[in-house]
Each structure stands twice: as structure tokens, then as C-alpha cells.
Backbone as JSON Lines, residues from 0, in Angstrom:
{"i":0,"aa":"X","n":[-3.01,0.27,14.6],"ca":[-2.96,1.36,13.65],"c":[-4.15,1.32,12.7]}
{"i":1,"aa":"X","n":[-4.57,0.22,12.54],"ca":[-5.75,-0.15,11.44],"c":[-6.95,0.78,12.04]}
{"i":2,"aa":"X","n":[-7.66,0.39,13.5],"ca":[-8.43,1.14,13.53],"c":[-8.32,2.73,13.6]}
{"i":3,"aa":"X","n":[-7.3,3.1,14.35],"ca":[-6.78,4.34,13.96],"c":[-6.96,5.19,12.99]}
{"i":4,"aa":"X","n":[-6.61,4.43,12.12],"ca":[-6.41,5.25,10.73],"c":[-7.76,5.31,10.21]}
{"i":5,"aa":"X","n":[-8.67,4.21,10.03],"ca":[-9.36,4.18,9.69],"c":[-10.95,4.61,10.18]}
{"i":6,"aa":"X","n":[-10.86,4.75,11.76],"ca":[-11.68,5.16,12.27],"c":[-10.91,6.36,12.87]}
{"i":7,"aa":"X","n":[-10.3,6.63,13.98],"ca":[-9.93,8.22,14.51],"c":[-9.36,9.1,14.09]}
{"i":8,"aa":"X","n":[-8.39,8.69,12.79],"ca":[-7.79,9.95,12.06],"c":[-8.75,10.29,10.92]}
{"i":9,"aa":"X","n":[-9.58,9.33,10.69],"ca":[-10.33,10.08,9.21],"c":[-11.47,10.91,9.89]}
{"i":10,"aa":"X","n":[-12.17,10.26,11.09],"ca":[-13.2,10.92,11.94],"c":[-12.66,12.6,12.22]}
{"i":11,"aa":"X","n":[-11.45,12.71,12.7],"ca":[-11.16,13.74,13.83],"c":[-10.79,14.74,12.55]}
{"i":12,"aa":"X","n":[-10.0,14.38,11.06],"ca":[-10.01,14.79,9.84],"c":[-11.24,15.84,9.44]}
{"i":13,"aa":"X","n":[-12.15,14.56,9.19],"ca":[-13.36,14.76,8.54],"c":[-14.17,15.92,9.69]}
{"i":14,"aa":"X","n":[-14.36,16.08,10.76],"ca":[-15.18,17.19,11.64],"c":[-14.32,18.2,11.41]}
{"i":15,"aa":"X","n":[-12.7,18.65,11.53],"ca":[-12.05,19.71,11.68],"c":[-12.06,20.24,10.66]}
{"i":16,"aa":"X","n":[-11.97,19.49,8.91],"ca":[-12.23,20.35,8.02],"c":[-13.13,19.82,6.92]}
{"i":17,"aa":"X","n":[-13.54,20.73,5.84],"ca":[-14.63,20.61,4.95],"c":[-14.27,19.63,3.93]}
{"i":18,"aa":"X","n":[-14.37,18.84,4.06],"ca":[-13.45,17.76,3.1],"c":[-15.37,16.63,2.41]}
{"i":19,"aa":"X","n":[-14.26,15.77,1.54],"ca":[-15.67,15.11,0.97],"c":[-14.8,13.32,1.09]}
{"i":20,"aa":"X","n":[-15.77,13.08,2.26],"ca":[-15.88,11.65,2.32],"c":[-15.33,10.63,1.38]}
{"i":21,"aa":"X","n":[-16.34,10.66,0.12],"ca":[-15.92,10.34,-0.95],"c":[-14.65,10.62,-1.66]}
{"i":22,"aa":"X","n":[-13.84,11.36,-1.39],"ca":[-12.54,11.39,-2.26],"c":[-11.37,11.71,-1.14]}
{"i":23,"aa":"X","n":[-11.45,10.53,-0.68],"ca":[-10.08,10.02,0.09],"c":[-9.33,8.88,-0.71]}
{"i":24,"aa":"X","n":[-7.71,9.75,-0.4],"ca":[-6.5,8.3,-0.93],"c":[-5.68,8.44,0.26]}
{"i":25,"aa":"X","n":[-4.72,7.67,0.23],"ca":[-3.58,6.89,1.34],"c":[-2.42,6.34,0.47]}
{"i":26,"aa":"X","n":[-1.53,6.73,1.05],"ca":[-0.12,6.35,0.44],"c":[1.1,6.45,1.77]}
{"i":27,"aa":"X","n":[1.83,5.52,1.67],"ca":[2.76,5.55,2.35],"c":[4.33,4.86,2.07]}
{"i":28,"aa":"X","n":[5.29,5.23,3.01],"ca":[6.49,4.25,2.69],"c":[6.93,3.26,3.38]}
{"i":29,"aa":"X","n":[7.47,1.88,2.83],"ca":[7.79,0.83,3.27],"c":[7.08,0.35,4.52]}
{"i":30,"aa":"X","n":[6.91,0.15,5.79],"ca":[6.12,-0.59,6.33],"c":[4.83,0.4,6.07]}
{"i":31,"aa":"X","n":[4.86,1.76,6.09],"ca":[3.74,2.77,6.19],"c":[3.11,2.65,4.33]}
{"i":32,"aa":"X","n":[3.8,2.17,3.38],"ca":[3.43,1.63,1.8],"c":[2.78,0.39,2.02]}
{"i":33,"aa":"X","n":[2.85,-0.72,2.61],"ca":[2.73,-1.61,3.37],"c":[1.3,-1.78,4.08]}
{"i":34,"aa":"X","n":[1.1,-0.32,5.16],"ca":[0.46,-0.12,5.57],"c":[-1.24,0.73,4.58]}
{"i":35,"aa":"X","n":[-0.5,1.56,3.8],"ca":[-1.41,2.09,2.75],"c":[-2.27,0.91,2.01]}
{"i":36,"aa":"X","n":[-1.58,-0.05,1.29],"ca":[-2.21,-0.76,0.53],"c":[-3.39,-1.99,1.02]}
{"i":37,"aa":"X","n":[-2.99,-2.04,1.9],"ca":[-3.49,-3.17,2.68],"c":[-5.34,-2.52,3.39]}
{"i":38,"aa":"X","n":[-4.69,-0.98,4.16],"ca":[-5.61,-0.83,4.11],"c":[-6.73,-0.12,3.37]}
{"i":39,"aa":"X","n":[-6.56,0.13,2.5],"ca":[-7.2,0.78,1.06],"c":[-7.65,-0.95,0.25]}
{"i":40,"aa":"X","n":[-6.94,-1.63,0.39],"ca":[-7.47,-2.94,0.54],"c":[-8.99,-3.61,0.81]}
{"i":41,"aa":"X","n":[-8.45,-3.67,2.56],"ca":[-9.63,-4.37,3.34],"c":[-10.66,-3.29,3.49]}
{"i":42,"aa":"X","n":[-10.6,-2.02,3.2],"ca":[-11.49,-0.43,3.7],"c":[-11.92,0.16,2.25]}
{"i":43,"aa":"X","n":[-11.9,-0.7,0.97],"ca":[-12.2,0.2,0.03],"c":[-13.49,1.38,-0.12]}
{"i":44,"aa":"X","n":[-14.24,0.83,0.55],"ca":[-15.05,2.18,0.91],"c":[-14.61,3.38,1.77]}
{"i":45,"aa":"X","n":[-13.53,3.43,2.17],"ca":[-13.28,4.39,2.87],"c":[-12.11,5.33,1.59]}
{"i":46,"aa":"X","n":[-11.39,4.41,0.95],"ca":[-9.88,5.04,0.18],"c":[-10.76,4.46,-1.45]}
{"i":47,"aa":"X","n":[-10.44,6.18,-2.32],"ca":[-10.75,5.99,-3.66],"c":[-9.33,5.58,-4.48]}
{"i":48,"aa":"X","n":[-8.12,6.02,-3.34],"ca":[-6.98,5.9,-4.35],"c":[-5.86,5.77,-3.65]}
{"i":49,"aa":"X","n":[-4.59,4.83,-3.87],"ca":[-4.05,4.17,-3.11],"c":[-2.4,4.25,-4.14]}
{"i":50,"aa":"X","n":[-1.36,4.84,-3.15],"ca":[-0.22,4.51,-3.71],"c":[0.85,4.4,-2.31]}
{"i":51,"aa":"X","n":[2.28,3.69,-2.95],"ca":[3.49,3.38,-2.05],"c":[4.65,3.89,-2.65]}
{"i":52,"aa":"X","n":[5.72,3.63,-1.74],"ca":[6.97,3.93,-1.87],"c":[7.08,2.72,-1.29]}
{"i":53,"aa":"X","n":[8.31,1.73,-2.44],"ca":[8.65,0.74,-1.32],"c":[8.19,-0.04,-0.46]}
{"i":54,"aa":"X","n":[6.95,-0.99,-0.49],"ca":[6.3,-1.07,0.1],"c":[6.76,-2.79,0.57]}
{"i":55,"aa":"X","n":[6.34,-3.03,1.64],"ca":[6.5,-4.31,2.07],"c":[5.13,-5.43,1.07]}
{"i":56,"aa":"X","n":[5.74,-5.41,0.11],"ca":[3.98,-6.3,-0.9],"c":[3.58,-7.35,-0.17]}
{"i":57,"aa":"X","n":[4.06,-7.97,0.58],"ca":[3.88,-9.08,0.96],"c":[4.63,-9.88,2.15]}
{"i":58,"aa":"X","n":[3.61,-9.52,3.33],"ca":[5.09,-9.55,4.78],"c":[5.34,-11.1,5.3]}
{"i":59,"aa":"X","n":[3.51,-11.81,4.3],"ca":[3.92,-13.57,5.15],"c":[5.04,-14.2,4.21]}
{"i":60,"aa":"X","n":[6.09,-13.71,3.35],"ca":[6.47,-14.59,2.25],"c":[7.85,-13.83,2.54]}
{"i":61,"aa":"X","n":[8.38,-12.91,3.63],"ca":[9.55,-12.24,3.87],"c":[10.18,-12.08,5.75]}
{"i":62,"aa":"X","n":[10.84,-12.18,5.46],"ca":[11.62,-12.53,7.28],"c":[11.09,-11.62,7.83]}
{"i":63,"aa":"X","n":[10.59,-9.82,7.79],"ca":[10.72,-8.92,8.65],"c":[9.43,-9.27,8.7]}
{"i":64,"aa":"X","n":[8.29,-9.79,8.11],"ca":[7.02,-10.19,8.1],"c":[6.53,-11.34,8.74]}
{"i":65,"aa":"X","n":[7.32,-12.06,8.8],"ca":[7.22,-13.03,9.41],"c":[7.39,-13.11,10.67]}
{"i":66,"aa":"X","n":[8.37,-12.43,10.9],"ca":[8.78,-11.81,12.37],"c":[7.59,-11.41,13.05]}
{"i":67,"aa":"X","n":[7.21,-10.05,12.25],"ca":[6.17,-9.24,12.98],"c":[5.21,-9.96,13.12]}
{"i":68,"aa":"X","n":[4.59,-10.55,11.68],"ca":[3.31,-11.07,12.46],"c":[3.32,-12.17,13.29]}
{"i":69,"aa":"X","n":[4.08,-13.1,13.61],"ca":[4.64,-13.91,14.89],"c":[3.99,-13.43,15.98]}
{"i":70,"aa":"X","n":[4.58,-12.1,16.29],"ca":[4.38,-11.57,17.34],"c":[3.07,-10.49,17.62]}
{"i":71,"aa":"X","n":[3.0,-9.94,16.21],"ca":[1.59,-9.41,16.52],"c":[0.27,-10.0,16.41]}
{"i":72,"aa":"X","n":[0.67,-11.51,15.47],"ca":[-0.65,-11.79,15.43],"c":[-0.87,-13.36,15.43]}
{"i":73,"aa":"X","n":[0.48,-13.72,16.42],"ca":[0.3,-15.27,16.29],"c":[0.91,-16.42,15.28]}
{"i":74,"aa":"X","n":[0.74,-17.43,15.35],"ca":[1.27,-18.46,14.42],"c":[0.37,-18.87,13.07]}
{"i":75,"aa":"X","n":[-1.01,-18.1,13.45],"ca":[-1.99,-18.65,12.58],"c":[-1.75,-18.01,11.31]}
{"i":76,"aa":"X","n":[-1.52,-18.75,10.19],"ca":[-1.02,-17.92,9.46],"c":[-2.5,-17.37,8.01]}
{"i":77,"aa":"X","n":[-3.04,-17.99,8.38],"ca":[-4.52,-17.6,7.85],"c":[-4.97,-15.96,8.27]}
{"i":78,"aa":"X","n":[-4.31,-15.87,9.53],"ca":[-4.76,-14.68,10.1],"c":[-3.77,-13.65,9.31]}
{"i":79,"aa":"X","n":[-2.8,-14.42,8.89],"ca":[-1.54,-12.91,8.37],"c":[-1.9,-12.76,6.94]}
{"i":80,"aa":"X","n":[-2.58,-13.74,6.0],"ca":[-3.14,-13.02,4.89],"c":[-3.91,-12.01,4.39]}
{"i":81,"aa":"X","n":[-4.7,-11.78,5.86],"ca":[-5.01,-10.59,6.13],"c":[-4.85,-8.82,6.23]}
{"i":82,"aa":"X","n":[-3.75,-8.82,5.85],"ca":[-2.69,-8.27,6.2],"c":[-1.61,-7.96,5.26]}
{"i":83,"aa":"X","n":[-1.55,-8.57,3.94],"ca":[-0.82,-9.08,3.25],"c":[-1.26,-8.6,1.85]}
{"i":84,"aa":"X","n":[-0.7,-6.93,1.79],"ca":[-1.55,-7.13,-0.05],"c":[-1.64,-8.21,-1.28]}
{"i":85,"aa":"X","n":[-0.23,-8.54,-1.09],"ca":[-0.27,-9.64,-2.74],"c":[-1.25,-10.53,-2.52]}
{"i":86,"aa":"X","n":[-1.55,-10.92,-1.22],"ca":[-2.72,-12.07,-0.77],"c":[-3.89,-11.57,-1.1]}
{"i":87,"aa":"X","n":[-3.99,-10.28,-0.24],"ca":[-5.34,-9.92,-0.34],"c":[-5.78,-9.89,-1.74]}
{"i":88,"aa":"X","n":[-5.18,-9.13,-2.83],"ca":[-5.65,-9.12,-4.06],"c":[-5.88,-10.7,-4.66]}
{"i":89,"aa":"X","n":[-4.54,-11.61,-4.47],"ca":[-4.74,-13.2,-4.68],"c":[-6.58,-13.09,-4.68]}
{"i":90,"aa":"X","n":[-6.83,-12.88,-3.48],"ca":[-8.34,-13.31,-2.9],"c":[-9.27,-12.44,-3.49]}
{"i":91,"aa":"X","n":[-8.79,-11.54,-3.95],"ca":[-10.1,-10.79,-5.06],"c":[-10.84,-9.45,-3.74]}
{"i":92,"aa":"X","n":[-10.01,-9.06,-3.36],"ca":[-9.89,-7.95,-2.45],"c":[-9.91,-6.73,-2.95]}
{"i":93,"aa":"X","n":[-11.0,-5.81,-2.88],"ca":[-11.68,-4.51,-3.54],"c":[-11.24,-4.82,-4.83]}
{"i":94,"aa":"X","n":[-11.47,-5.8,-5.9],"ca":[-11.72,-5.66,-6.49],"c":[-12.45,-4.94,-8.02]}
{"i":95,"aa":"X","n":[-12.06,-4.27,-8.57],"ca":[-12.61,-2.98,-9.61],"c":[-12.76,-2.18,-9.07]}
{"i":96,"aa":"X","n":[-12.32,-1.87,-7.82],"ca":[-12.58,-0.56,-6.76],"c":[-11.23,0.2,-7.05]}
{"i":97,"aa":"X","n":[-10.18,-0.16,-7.22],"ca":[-9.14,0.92,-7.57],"c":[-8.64,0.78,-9.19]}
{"i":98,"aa":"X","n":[-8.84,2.3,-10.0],"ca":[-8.79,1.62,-11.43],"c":[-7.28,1.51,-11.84]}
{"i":99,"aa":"X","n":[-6.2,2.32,-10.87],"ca":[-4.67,1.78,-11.21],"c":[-4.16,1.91,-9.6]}
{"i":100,"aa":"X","n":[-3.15,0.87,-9.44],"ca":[-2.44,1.34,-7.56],"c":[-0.84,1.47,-8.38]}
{"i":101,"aa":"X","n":[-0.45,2.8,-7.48],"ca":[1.12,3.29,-8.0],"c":[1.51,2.79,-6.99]}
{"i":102,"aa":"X","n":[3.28,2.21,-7.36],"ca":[4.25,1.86,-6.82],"c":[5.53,2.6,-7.26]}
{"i":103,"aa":"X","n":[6.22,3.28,-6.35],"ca":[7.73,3.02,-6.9],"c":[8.36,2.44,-5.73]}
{"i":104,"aa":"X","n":[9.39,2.21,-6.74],"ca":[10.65,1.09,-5.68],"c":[11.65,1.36,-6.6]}
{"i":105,"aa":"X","n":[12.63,2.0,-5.64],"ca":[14.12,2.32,-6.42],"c":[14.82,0.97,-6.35]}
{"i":106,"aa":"X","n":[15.33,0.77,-7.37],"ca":[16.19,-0.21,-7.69],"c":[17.69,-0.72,-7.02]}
{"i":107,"aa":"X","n":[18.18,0.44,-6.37],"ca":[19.39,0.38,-5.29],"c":[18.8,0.24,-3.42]}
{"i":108,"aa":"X","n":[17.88,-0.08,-3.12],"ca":[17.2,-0.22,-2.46],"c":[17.87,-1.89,-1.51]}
{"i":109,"aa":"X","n":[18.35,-1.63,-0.36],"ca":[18.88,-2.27,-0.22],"c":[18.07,-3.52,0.5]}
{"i":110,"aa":"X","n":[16.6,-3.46,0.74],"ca":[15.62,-4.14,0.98],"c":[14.9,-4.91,0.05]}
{"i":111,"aa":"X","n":[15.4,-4.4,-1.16],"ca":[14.52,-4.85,-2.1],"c":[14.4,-6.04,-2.46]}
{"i":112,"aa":"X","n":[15.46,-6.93,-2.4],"ca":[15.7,-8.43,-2.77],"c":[14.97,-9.63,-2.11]}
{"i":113,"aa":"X","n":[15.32,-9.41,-0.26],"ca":[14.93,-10.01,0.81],"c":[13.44,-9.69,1.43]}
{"i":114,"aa":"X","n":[13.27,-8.24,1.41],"ca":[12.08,-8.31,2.02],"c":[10.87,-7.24,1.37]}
{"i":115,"aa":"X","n":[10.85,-7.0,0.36],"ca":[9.91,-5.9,-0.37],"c":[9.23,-6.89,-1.36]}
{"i":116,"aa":"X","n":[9.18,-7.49,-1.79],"ca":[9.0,-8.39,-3.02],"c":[8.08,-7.38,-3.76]}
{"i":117,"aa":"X","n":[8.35,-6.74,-4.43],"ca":[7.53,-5.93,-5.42],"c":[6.77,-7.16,-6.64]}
{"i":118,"aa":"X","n":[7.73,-8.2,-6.9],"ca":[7.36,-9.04,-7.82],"c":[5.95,-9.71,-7.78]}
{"i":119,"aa":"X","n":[6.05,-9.81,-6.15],"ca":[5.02,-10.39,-5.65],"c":[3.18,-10.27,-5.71]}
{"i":120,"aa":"X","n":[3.6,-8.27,-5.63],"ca":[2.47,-7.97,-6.1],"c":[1.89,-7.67,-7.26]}
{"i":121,"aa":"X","n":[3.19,-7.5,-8.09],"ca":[3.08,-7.52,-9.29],"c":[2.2,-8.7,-9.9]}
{"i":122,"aa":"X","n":[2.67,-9.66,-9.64],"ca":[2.11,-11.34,-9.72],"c":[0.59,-11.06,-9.91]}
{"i":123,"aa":"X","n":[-0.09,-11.06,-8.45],"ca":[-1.14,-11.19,-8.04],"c":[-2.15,-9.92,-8.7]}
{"i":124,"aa":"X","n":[-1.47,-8.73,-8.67],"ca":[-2.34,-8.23,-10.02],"c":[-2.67,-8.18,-11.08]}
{"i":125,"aa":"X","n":[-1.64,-8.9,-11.61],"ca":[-1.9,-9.24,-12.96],"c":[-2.95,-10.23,-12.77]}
{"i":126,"aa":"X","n":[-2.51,-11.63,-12.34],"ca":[-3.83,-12.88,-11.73],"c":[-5.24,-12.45,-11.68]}
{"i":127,"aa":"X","n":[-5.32,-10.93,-10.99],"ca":[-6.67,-10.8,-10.52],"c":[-7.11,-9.45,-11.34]}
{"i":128,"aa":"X","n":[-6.14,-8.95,-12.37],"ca":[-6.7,-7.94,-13.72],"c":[-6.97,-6.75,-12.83]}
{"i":129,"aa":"X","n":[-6.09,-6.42,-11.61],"ca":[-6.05,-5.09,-10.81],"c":[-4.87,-4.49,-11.63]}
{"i":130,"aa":"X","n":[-5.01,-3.01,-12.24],"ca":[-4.01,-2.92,-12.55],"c":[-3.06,-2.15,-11.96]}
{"i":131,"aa":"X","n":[-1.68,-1.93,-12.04],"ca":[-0.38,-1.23,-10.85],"c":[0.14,-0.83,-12.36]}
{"i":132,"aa":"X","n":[0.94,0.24,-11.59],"ca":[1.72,1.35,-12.37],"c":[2.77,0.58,-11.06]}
{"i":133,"aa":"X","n":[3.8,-0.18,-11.08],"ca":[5.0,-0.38,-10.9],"c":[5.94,0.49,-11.59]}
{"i":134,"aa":"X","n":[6.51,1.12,-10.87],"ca":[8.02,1.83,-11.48],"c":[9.34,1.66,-10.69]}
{"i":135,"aa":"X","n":[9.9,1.2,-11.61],"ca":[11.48,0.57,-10.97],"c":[12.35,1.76,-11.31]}
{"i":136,"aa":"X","n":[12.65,2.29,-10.39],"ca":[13.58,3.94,-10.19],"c":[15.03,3.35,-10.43]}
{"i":137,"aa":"X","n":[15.9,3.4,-10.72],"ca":[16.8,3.16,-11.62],"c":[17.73,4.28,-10.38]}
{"i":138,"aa":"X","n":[18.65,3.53,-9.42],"ca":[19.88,4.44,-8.69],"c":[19.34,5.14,-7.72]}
{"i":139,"aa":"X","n":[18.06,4.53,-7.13],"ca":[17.87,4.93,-5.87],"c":[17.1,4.09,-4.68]}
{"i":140,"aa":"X","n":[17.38,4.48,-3.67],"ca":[17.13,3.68,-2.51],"c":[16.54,3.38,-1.81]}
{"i":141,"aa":"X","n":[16.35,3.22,-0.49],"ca":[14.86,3.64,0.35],"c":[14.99,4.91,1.09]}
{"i":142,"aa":"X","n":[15.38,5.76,1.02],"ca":[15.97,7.23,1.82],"c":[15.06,8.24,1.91]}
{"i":143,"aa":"X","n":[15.34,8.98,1.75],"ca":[14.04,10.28,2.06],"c":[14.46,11.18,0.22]}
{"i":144,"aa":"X","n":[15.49,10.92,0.32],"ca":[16.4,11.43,-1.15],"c":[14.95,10.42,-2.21]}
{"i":145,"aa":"X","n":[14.61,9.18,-2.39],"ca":[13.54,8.84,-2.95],"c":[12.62,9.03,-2.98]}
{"i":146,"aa":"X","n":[12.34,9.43,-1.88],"ca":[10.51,9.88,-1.85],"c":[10.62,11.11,-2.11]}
{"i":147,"aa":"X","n":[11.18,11.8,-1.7],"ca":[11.43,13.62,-2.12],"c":[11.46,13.48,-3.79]}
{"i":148,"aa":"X","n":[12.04,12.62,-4.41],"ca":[12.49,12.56,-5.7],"c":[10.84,12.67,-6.53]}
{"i":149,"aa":"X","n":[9.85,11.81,-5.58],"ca":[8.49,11.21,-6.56],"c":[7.19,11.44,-5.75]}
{"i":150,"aa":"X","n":[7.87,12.29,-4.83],"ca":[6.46,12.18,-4.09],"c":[5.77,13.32,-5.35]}
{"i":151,"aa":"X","n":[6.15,14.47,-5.81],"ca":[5.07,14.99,-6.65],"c":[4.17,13.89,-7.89]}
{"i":152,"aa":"X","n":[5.08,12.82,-7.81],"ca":[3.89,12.21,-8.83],"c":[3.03,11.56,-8.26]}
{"i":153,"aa":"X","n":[3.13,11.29,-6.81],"ca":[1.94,10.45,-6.19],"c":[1.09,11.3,-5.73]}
{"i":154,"aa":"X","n":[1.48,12.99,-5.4],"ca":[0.56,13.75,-4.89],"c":[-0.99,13.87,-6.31]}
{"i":155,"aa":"X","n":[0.08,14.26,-7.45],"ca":[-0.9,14.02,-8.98],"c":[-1.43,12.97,-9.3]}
{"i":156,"aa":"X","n":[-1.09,11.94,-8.94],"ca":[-1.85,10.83,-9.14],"c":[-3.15,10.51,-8.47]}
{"i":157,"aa":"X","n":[-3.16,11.11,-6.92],"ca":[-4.67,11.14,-6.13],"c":[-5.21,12.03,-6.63]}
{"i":158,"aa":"X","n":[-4.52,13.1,-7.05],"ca":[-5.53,14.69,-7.36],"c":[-6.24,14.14,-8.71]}
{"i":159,"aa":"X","n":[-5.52,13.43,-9.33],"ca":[-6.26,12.32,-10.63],"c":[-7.56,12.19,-10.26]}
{"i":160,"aa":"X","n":[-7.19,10.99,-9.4],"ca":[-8.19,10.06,-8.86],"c":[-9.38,10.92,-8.09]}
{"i":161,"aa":"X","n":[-8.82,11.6,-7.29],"ca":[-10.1,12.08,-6.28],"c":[-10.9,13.19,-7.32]}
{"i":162,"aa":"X","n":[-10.42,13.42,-8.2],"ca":[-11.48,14.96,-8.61],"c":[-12.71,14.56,-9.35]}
{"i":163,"aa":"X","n":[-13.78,15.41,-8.76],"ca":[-14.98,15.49,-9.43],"c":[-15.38,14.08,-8.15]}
């Protein structure tokens, strides 16, 4: 999916319509939040602005992460920090390249304990002076009922970021 995203959907994007290079963001939910941060991450030249729903912060330090990368990427676990926002930032990963990353994570979220660790990334940005707009949604879950609830603030939050 990495190269994908990063090479054939922004390519096939970028020829079909008049768009500006320069003011691309990415956001997604839970493994696809997961997927946003990480690569707005390792690609900061490609993404000016980066938000999640729910996002997996950190997949080597949680069972469904551990799982996956097992299998997608081996035992080496050097290789899964890669992969791994709270790490990547740990490591000073695009660095001053994003000036806030949004999160929400509803609080009834029945993932949230075992395998989302929001705390996690929380941690590591603070450590490395990246700053996150964390918001803990108060009575909601991981559903579509949540993202419907906030997606207008993440749509305003790139239109923030990308203008001018």
C-alpha cells in the first residue's frame, strides 16, 4: 500500500487533475489512521498535513501489530519501527515538517485500551516537541457514527494547512 499511495495514487491524481503538488494531506481511520501517519511520516515531502481517526499509534507495542507485522514483515523487529508512528517520531521522523498532527479517538471505543495506544503517541510527541491536537471524544466509538461526527473538522484542518 506504501508504494501505492505514495507513488500511483498521487501520480494518476496529480495528471487527471489541476492540483498543486505542494499542498497535499492524508488522513485516515484505524489501520487506514495508522496508515496516514506513518506515511506522512516516512514521505514528508510528499504530505503537508496529516490527521486520524483512531489510529493504530503504535502496532510493535499491541497484539493486532504484532500479528501483522510477523507476517508481513518478519521477526526483525528493527524492521517494524518502521512502520510504527510513536517510533518513528521517538527517532525524530519529519521532524518540524508538520506544525500540529490531529487525532481523535472516541473514548467508548472498544479498541482503545488493547490495541490503539493513543498514549503512546502522545508520549513520543511530546519527547520530540511535535505537536498533536489529541481529542478524546467523550461516548463514542470506532463506527462510522464517529467519523461522520468529526470528519468536518479534519476536512478544516487540511484546508488550514494546505492554503496559500
Amino acid at each position: 500500500m506504501e508504494t501505492y499511495v505514495t507513488g500511483d495514487l498521487l501520480e494518476t491524481v496529480f495528471a487527471e487533475f489541476p492540483l498543486d503538488r505542494a499542498r497535499t494531506g492524508v488522513f485516515g481511520h484505524s489501520m487506514g489512521g495508522h496508515g496516514a501517519l506513518t506515511l506522512a511520516l516516512r514521505h514528508p515531502d510528499l504530505f503537508r498535513s496529516v490527521s486520524a481517526f483512531a489510529p493504530i499509534c503504535s502496532p510493535t507495542r499491541c497484539p493486532w501489530g504484532e500479528k501483522a507485522f510477523s507476517a508481513y514483515l518478519g521477526e526483525d523487529r528493527a524492521a517494524w519501527a518502521e512502520h510504527d508512528a510513536a517510533r518513528l517520531i521517538e527517532a525524530g521522523a519529519a521532524k518540524g515538517r508538520f506544525d500540529d498532527i490531529l487525532v481523535d479517538q472516541g473514548l467508548a471505543d472498544n479498541f482503545l485500551d488493547g490495541q490503539l495506544k493513543p498514549e503512546l503517541l502522545k508520549a513520543a510527541c511530546a519527547a520530540a516537541g511535535q505537536k498533536l491536537t489529541l481529542r478524546r471524544q467523550e461516548g463514542y466509538d470506532h463506527s462510522y457514527f464517529f467519523m461522520a461526527s468529526f470528519i468536518a473538522d479534519h476536512v478544516a484542518f487540511h484546508a488550514e494547512k494546505l492554503k496559500g
